[in-house]
C-alpha positions in Angstrom: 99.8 98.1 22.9 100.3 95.4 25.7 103.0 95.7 28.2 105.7 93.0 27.7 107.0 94.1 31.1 104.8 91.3 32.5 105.0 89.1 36.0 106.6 85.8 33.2 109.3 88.2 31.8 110.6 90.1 34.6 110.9 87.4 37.2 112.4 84.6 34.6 114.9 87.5 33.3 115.3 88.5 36.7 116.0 84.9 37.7 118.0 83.9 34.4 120.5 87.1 35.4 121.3 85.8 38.9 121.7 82.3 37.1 123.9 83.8 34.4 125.9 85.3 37.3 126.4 82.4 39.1 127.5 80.6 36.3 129.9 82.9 35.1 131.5 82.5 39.1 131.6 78.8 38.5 128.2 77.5 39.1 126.1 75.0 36.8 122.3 75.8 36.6 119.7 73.4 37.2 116.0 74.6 35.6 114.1 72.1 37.2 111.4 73.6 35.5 112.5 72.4 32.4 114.6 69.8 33.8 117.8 71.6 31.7 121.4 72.0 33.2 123.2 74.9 31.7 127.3 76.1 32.5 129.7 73.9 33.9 130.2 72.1 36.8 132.6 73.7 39.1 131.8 74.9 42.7 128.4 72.6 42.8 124.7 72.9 41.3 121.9 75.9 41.9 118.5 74.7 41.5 116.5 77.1 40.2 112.3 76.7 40.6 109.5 78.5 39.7 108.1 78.5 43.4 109.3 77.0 46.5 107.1 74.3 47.8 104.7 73.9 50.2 106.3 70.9 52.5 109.4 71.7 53.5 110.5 67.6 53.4 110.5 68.5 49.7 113.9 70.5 50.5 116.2 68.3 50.6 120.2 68.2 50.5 122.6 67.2 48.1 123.3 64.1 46.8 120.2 63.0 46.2 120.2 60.9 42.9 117.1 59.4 43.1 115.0 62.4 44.3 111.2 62.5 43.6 109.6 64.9 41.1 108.5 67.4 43.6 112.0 67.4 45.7 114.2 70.1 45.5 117.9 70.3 45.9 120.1 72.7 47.6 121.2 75.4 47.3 117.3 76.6 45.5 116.1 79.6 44.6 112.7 81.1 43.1 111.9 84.4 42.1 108.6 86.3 41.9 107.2 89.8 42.2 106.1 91.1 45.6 104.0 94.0 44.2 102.3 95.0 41.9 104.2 97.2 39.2 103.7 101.0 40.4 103.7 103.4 37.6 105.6 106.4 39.3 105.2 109.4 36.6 105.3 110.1 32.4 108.8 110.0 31.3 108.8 113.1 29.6 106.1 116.1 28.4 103.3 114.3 26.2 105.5 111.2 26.2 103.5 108.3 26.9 106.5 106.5 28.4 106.0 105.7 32.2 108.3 105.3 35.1 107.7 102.4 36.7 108.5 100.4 40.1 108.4 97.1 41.3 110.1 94.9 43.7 111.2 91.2 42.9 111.9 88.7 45.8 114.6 86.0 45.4 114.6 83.6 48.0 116.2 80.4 48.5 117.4 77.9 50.7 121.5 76.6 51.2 123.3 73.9 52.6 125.4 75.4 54.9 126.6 78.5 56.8 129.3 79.2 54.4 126.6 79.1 51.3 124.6 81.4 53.2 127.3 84.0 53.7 128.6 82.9 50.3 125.0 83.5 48.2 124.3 86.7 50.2 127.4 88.3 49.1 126.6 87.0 45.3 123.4 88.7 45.7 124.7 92.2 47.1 127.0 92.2 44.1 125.1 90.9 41.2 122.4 93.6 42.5 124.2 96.8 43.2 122.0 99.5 42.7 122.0 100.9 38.9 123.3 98.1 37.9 120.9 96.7 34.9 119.1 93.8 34.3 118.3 92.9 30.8 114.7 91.6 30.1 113.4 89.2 27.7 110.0 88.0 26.3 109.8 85.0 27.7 106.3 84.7 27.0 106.6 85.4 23.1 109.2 82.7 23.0 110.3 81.0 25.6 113.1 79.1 23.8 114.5 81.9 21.9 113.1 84.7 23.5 113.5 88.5 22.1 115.3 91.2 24.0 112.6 93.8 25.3 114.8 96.0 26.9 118.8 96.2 28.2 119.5 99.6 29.5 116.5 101.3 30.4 115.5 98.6 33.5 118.2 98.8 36.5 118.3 98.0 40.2 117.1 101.1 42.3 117.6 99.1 46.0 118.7 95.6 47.3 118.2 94.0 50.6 119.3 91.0 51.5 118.1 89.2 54.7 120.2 85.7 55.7 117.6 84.1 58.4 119.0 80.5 60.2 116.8 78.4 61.5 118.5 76.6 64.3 115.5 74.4 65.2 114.2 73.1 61.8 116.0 70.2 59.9 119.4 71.3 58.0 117.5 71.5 54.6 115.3 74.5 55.7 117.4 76.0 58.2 119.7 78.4 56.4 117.2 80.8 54.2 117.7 83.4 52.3 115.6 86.5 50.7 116.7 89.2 48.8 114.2 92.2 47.9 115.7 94.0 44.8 113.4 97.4 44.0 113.9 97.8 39.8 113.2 100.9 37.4 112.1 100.4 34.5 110.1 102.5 31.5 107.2 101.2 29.8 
């Protein structure tokens, strides 16, 4: 039987629980993916991507109402997987349930100095280790996707690293990237 512990499911669930996070905290949600806005406009808008570009003139800073297709908006984020999944050992005598290990990288860019310290502490809390992460299959159904697993995937480690840029243009210069190290059993 296939995994459905694949690269699509864990980093959009991975991504879609820092986004539920945020919004819960007051954030709206911008898939610029699917060009959808989800929670409520409070504190500002997250962009979320599904890969940072190449240029960094594409990063650009709020307001930007007539932004080009490949622009991006601050704060941005992306998520993907920096490893390969690692299966660690059987889960049990004659089980063929596996413990496995991977690390998923959020990173993102912020507007200001504040954001950075701000998103950093989001990311330290949303992430604290044990805590889990539900995951969906995204690739089954991406609108309605089914829940593959809610208790058995958790956060093993967290690091988050706030790098400024004092040289590069104020779009690009405060940057952010977590490493999160999950558990999960497949």
């Amino acid at each position: 039987m296939p995994t459905l512990y694949t690269d699509i499911n864990l980093t959009t669930s991975f991504a879609g629980f820092f986004a539920n996070k945020l919004a819960a905290v007051g954030w709206q949600i911008y898939w610029q993916g699917t060009n959808t806005l989800s929670g409520t406009v409070g504190l500002g808008v997250v962009t979320f991507v599904p890969e940072m570009p190449n240029e960094p003139e594409y990063i650009v800073m709020p307001p930007r109402p007539n932004k080009a297709q490949q622009e991006v908006v601050t704060p941005v984020f992306a998520a993907h997987i920096l490893e390969e999944p690692v299966e660690e050992y059987r889960y049990g005598l004659g089980d063929d349930l596996f413990r496995n290990r991977t690390t998923l990288i959020l990173e993102g860019f912020v507007v200001d100095k504040a954001q950075h310290m701000v998103f950093a502490t989001y990311i330290r809390t949303f992430f604290r280790p044990d805590f889990r992460i539900p995951i969906w299959d995204f690739e089954g159904n991406p609108t309605t996707p089914a829940l593959v697993d809610n208790i058995n995937t958790y956060v093993d480690h967290r690091r988050v690293d706030r790098l400024e840029f004092p040289d590069l243009p104020q779009p690009v210069r405060y940057y952010l990237n977590a490493a999160v190290d999950i558990i999960y059993f497949d």
